[in-house]
N, C-alpha and C positions, 0 to 999 in steps of 0.2 A: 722626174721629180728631183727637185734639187737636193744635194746628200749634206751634212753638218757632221761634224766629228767635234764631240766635246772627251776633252780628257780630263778625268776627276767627276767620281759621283758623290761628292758633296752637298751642300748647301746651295754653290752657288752653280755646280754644274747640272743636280739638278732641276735648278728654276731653270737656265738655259733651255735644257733638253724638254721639261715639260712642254713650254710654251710655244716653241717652234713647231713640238710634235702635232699642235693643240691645232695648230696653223697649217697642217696639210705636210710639214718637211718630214724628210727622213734622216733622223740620227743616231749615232752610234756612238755610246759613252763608252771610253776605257776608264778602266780603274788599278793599279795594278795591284791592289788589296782585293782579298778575295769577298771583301764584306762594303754592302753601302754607308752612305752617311758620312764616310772621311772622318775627321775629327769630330765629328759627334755624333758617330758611330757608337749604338748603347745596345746593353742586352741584359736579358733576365739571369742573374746567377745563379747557384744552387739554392740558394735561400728564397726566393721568389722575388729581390730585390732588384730595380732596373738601376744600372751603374753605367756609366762611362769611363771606359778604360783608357780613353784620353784625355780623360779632365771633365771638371763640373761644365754643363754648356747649359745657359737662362737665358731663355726668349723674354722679352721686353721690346717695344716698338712704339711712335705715335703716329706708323703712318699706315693708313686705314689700306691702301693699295697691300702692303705687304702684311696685311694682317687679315686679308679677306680671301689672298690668292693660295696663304697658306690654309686658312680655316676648309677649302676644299679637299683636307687631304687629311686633317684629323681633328676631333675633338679636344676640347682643354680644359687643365683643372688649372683654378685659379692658385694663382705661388705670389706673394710678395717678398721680395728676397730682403733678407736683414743682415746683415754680417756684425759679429765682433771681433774686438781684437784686446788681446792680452796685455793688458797695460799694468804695468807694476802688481802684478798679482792679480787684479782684476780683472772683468771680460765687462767693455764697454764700446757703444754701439760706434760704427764707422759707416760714414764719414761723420766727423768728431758733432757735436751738439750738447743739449742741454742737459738731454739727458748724461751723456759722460762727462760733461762737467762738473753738475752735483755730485758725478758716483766717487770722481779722484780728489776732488776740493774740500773743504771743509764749509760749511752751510754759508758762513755770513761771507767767505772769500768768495764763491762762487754766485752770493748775491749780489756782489758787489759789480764783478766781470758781468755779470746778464744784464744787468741794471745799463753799464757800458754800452753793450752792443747792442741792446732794443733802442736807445734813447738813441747815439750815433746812426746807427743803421738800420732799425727796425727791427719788426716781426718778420721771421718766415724768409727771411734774406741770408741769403750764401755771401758770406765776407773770403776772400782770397786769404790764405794766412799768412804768404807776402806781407800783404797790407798791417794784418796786425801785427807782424815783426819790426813794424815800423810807426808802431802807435807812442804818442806822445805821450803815453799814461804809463809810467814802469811797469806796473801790477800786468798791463795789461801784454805789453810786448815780451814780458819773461813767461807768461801763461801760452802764448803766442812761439816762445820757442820751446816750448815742455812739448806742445802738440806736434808741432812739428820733426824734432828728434825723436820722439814717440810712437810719433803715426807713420808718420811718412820718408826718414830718411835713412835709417837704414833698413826697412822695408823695400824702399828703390833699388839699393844697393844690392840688395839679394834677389830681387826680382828681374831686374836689367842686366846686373853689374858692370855697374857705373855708378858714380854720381849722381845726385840731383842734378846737379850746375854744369855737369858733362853729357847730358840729354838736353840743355840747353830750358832758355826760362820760361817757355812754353809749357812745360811741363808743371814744372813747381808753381805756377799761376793757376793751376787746375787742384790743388789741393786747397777745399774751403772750409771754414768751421759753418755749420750750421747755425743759426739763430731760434732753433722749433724742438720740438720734443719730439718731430719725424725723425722714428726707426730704420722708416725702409730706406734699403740701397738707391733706388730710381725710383722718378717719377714718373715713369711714364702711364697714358694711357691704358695700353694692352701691358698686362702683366699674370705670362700664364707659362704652362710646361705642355707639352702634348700628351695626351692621356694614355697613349702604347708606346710612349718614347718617341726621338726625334728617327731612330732606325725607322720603325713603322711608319712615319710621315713621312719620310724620302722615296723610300718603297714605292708606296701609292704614287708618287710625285714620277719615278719612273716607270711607270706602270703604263703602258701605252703601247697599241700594236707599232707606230712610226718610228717605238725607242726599242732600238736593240743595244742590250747590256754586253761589254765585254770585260768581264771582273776574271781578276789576278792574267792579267796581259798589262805588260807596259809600252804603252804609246811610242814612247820613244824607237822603241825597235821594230813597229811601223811606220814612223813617221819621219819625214829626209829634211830638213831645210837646208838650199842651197843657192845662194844668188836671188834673192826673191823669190824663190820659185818653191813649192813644196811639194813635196812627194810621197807617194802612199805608195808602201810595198814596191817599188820603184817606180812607180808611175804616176806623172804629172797630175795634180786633184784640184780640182777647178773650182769643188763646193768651199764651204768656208770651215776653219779650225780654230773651237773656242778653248784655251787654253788655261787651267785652275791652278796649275802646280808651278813649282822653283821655277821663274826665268831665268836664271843665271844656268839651273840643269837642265833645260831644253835647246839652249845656246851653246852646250858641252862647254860651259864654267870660261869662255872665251875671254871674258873681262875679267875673270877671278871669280872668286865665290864669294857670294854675298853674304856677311853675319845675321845668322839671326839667334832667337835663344831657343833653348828646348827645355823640356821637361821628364821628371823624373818621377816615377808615382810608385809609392808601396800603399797597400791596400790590405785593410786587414778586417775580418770580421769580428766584432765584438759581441760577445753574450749579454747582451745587455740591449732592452725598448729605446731608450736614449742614450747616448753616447756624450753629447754635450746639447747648450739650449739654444743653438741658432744653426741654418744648415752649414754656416762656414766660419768659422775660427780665425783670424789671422793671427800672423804670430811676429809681429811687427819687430822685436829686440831679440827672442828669448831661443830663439832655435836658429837651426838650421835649413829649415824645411819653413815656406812662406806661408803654410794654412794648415789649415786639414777641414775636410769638406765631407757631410754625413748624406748618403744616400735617399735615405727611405725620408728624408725631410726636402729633397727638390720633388721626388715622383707622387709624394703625398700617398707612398703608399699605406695601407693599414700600419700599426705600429706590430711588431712580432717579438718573439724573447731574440732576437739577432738583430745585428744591425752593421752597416758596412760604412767603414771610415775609409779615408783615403787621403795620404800627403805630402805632400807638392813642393821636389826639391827643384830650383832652377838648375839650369845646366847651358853653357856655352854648346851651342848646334856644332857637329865635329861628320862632317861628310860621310854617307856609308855606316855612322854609328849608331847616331839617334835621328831623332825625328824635327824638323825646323819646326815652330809653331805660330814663331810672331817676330816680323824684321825688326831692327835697332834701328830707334829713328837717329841716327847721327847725320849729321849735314857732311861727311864723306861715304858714310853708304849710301843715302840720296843720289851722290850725285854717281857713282858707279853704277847701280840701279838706273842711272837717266841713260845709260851707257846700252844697257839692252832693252829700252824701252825704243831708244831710238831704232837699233837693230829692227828689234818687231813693227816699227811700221814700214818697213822696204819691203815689207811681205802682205801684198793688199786681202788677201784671205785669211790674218791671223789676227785674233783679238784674245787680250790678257784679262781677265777675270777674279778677282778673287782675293784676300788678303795676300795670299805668296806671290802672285804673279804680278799685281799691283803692287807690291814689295810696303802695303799699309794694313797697320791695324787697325781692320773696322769687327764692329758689331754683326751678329747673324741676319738683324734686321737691314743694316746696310749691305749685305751680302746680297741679301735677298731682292731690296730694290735697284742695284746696280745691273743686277744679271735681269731684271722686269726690263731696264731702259735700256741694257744694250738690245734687247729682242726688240725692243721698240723701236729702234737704229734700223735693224736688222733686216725686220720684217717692210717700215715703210710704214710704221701704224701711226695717227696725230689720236693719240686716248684724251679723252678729257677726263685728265686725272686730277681733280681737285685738288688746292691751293691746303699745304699743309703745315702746320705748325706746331711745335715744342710745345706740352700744355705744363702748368708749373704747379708744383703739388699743392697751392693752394685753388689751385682751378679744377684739382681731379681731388674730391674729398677724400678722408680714408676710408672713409663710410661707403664711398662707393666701391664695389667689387669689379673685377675684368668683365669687359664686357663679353656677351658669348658672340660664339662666330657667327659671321653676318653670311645669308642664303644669296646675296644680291651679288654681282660680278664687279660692279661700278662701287667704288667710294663715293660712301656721304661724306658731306658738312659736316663741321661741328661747332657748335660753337664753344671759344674758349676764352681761359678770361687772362689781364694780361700779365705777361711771364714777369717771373719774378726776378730782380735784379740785384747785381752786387756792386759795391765803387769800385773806380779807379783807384790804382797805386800811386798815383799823381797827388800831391799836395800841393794846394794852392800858395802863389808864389803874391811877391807884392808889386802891384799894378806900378806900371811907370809910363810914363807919357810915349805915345806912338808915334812914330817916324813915318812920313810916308815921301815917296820918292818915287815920281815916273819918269822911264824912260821910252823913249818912242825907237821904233825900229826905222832902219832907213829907207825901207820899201816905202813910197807914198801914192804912189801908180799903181793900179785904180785906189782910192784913197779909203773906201770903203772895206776893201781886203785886208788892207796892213795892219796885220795885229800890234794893238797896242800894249804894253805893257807897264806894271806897275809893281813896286817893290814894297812890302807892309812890311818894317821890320817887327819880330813875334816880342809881345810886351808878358811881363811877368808879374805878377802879383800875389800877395799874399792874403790869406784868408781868414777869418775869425775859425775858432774854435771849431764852433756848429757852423754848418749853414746848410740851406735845404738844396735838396734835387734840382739840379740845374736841364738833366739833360741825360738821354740814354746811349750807351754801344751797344749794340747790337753784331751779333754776328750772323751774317745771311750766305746760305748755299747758292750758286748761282748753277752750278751745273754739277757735275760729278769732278771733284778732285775741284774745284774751284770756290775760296769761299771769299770774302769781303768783310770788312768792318764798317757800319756805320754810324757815324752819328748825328742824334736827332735831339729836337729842341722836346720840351715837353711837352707842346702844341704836335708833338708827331713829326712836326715839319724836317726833311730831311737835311743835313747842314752838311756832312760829307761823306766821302766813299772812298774808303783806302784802295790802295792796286790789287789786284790778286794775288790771292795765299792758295799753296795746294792743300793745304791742311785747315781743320777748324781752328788744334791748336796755335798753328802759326798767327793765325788773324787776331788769333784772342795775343798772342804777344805781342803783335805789333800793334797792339792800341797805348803800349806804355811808348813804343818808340814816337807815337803820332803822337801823345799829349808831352811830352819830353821836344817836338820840335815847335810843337802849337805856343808854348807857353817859354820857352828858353832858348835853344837853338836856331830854329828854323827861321826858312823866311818864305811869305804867301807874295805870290805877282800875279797881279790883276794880267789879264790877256782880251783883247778884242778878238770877236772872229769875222769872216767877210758875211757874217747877215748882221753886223753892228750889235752881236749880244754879247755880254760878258762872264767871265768865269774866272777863276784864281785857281790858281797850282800851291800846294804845299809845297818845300825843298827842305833838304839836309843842309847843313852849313859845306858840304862838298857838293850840292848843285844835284844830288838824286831827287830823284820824283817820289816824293812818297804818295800824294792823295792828289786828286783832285774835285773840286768843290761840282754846283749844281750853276746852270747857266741862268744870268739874269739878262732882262731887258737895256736896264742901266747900268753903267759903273757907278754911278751910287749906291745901287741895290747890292751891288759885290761886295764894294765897300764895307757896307753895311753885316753883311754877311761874315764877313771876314772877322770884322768885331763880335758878332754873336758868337763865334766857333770858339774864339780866345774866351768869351763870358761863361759859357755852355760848358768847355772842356775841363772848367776851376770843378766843378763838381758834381760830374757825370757819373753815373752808375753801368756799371756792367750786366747786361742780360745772359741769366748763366745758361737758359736752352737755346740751341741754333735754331733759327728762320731757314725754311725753307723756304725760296724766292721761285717768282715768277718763270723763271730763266730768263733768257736770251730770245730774242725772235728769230725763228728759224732764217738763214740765209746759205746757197746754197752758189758757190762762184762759179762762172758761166765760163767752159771754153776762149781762152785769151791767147790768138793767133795774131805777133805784134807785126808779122807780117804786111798784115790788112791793113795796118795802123802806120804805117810809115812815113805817108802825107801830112799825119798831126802832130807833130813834135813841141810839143814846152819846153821848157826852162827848167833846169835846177841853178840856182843860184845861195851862192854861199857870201851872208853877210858875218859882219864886226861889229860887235857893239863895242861904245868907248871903254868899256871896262876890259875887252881883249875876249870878250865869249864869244863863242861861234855860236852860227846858225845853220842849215839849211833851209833853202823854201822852193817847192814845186809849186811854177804855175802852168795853165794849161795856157795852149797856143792862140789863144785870144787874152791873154795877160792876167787872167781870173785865178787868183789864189787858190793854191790844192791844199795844202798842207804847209808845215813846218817843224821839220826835228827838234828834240830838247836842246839845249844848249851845253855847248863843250869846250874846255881852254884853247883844243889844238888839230888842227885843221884835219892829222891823222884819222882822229874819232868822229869828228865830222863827216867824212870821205866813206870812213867804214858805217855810217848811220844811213846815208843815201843808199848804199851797195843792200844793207838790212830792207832798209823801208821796199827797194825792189825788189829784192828776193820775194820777201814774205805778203807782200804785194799781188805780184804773179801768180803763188801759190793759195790764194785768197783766205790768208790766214785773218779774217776781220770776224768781230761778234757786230751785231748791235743790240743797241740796251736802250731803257730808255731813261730821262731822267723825270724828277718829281713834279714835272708838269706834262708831264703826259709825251713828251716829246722825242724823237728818233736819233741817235746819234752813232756811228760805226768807233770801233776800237780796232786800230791794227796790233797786233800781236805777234812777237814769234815762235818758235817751235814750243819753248818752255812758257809760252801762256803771259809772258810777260808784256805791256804794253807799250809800242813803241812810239805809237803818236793817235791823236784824239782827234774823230772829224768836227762840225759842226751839227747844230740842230736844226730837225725840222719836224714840220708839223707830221708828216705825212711816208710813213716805212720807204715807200719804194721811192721817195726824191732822198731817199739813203741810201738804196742800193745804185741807184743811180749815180751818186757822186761814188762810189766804192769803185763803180765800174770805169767810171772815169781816171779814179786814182791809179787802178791797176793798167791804166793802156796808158797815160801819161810818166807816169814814174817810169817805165820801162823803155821810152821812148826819147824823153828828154833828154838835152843837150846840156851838158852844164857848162856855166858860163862863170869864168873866171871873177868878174865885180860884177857889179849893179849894175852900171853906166846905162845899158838899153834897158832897163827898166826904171830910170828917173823922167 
């Protein structure tokens, strides 16, 4: 029987262990706490009160899979979570709204700003508060920066310590005023607490003869890693090791040690039914301590003469001292973190789980369904897990309560109705006449292969006052750690697809970067592929890829296209819940022995265009176009583009996706997900694996040839 060793009985170690168990394996959880549940690890106190002595933890979810697999393991009382926060003497509801607008304004000032933001942007709409720091109406951008120094900025400061603008603008695009008199914190769907605590539902969840528990042991002083290779108690372990805690202390800190924050809690009992009137307090300006969070108001227990508060000092994570809780997303911990991310794949038995070891802050529900799908990986399982989505609080009334746990194993349906949307920070610019310029590539053999190219310079125009809905972003999940931005017409119709972001926030930021290259910057170039269809690339004024468009029959139809995205992008609205997407169609790279392949050698060849841009272009040994790298100044990055395209080639680093006609196309990628060249379309999945398979034995094979000359 094959053995699994998960270390950490958490959240997400134990979905791991349940499901595997569920499946016949044998596993062994270490913990090196004597107690389950990890950080939302709770227990009943002298008072009969359930508290978490690691902080408040609130289930909330919309996605039926992980709400159904949990519901087998405890009952739930329904919690809508409210929070306020202490604003000039007040306690007013967050995230900001109409209701804390009336409570701090004066009547006819605050009629005045509502009047504003329902007429501009509707009912029940999340406006950015970005956006309204840059509103054209004084009244409104100095109400716009009250909220903001109020609510949110030295609240971050104490919370992270940092910056707003040193966590980068990902961040500060996620603070919205609401436009609705909704109280509650989330919208989601499922919004509930486990009725014996989250202790008792873990419990049950490791509760299995296939799980054996090893609490207060630490993994590490089992566990060897050396050269790929890992070791139990000295000896070589063949099963697999799913891993919940610090990657940087499993790697003995080899790359340094990764910042994260911690947490600091005093806990006090008060003689007193209620203590304050929401379960959690923030204290946005006025303290030191970022909340304080009341007990008997998340477990819904009876109300009693006591009651238990508890308050929440941040604290820099200090090795050995206290406890990490949650990484700093800085784009230099990112990339040390990439540092032994990479480490842990040389080790084909190890997989990283969990907010620490994924060095990301997710939610208990993302916890939850990460560790579903790596068993999914793991085990070999195709679930038909239905197609799920963000439901937006005017699609789930108040009126409606949580729903209760469902007896069925499978997720339903549901139907939901459509998410609600905020603008863009983009202001329409004023339209100026469009330049268009093509230039042809020099390949003209086989004539139908040679991608054509065309240069749209991006026009800018400006906009009236009002103007209606042109068009939505959306941000869609396309796998774990991978998300996309797109944008659609109003018709739904899909108009483009940013590159991949490992983060939600990241894609939600790079929607200012794409309407900032759409409308000012950037330039879109039409491209032929060898089946005669068309498609247009985004670029930066320094030649980066940012998007690419959807493939047309015609270069008119591109054309065409092209002018929609600049029309669309003037006054597009942001969808504030993520899409969960289709994925990717499985694909799975075949043994590539280039050995055998010796006899069929192509072509790399590296052209010039008159403007001095490099190219590369793979064709295969019958002169039939493979591919084509982006374009670079200087022959160096070209050279290192082909060396990529091979490598990651070989290693069959390709997704394929489809685009909004239904149709197959492969994306090569490298290590970091990033996308290095774009195949062609086709009607039919496997004449895509087909040319994949072709790319990977000809890239590897080809001779590169100095000019064109044998292919004119």
């Amino acid at each position: 029987m094959e053995k699994y060793i998960v270390v950490g009985a958490g959240l997400s170690g134990a979905t791991v262990a349940r499901v595997l168990a569920e499946n016949g394996k044998t596993v062994i959880v270490y913990d090196k706490r004597e107690k389950i549940g990890g950080n939302a690890y709770d227990e009943t106190d002298k008072n009969g009160i359930i508290v978490q002595p690691y902080g408040p933890h609130i289930f909330h979810t919309n996605f039926d899979r992980v709400f159904n697999f949990l519901s087998k393991f405890t009952e739930w009382n329904e919690y809508e979570h409210k929070v306020l926060a202490s604003v000039k003497g007040k306690l007013v509801p967050v995230p900001f709204n109409l209701t804390s607008l009336f409570a701090l304004y004066s009547k006819d000032k605050a009629e005045r700003i509502k009047e504003i933001l329902e007429v501009e942007y509707g009912k029940d709409i999340k406006v950015p508060i970005l956006e309204l720091k840059k509103h054209q109406n004084p009244e409104v951008r100095k109400f716009a920066d009250f909220v903001y120094d109020n609510i949110f900025y030295q609240y971050t400061k104490k919370q992270w310590g940092f910056k707003p603008e040193e966590l980068g603008g990902e961040v500060m695009n996620r603070v919205p005023v609401n436009v609705s008199y909704d109280d509650r914190y989330f919208a989601d769907k499922y919004q509930c607490m486990p009725k014996l605590g989250f202790t008792d539902m873990i419990t049950k969840m490791l509760t299995h003869p296939n799980i054996q528990l090893q609490l207060g042991k630490d993994a590490k002083k089992v566990l060897t890693l050396q050269d790929g290779i890992i070791y139990v108690n000295g000896a070589e372990f063949d099963g697999m090791v799913i891993y919940t805690g610090c990657v940087d202390e499993l790697f003995g800190y080899k790359f340094g040690t990764l910042p994260y924050r911690s947490l600091e809690f005093k806990f006090k009992t008060k003689k007193v039914k209620s203590y304050q009137p929401a379960a959690v307090v923030n204290y946005t300006t006025s303290a030191k301590f970022t909340r304080i969070s009341e007990f008997t108001k998340f477990t819904c227990a009876p109300l009693k003469k006591r009651t238990v508060i508890v308050k929440e000092f941040p604290k820099a994570f200090k090795k050995g001292k206290n406890i990490p809780y949650y990484p700093i997303p800085l784009a230099e911990n990112l990339l040390e973190y990439a540092k032994y991310e990479e480490e842990a794949k040389s080790y084909k038995n190890l997989y990283l789980l969990g907010r620490l070891a994924n060095y990301k802050y997710i939610n208990m529900d993302m916890a939850v369904k990460n560790a579903l799908e790596l068993c999914d990986s793991l085990l070999g399982l195709k679930e038909e897990v239905v197609k799920e989505k963000k439901v937006s609080k005017k699609a789930e009334s108040k009126k409606e309560k949580t729903a209760k746990p469902v007896k069925e194993e499978n997720a339903t349906t549901e139907k939901v109705e459509e998410v609600k949307e905020t603008k863009t920070t983009k202001k329409p610019a004023k339209k100026e006449k469009v330049e268009t310029k093509v230039e042809q590539t020099k390949a003209e053999k086989p004539e139908e292969v040679a991608p054509e190219t065309t240069t749209v310079e991006s026009a800018t125009e400006s906009a009236p006052k009002k103007q209606r809905i042109t068009g939505k972003w959306i941000i869609e999940q396309k796998s774990e750690g991978e998300f996309v931005a797109k944008l659609s017409a109003i018709n739904k119709e899909v108009m483009l697809t940013s590159e991949i972001y490992t983060t939600e926030k990241g894609a939600r930021a790079g929607i200012e970067t794409l309407c900032k290259n759409i409308t000012e910057t950037g330039k879109f170039e039409i491209y032929k592929d060898k089946n005669k269809n068309y498609y247009y690339k985004l670029k930066n004024q320094n030649g980066r890829l940012l998007c690419v468009g959807e493939i047309y029959k015609s270069k008119d139809q591109c054309l065409k296209a092209v002018e929609s995205v600049k029309r669309i992008v003037q006054n597009a609205v942001v969808v504030e819940e993520l899409v969960v997407g289709e994925g990717y169609v499985e694909y799975t790279p075949q043994p590539l022995n280039l050995e055998e392949k010796k006899g069929a050698k192509g072509k790399w060849i590296i052209e010039t265009a008159d403007d001095g841009m490099m190219v590369a272009k793979l064709f295969a040994s019958n002169g039939q176009l493979m591919l084509c790298t982006e374009e670079t100044a200087n022959e160096e990055t070209v050279l290192a583009r082909i060396e990529a395209v091979k490598k990651n080639a070989f290693d069959g680093n390709f997704i394929i996706d489809k685009d909004k006609f239904g149709r197959f196309y492969y994306k090569l990628r490298n290590a970091q997900k990033t996308v290095i060249c774009i195949g062609e379309a086709y009607e039919a999945v496997d004449s895509v694996k087909k040319a994949i398979e072709s790319v990977r034995r000809f890239s590897n094979t080809a001779v590169l040839v100095d000019n064109d000359t044998e292919n004119k």
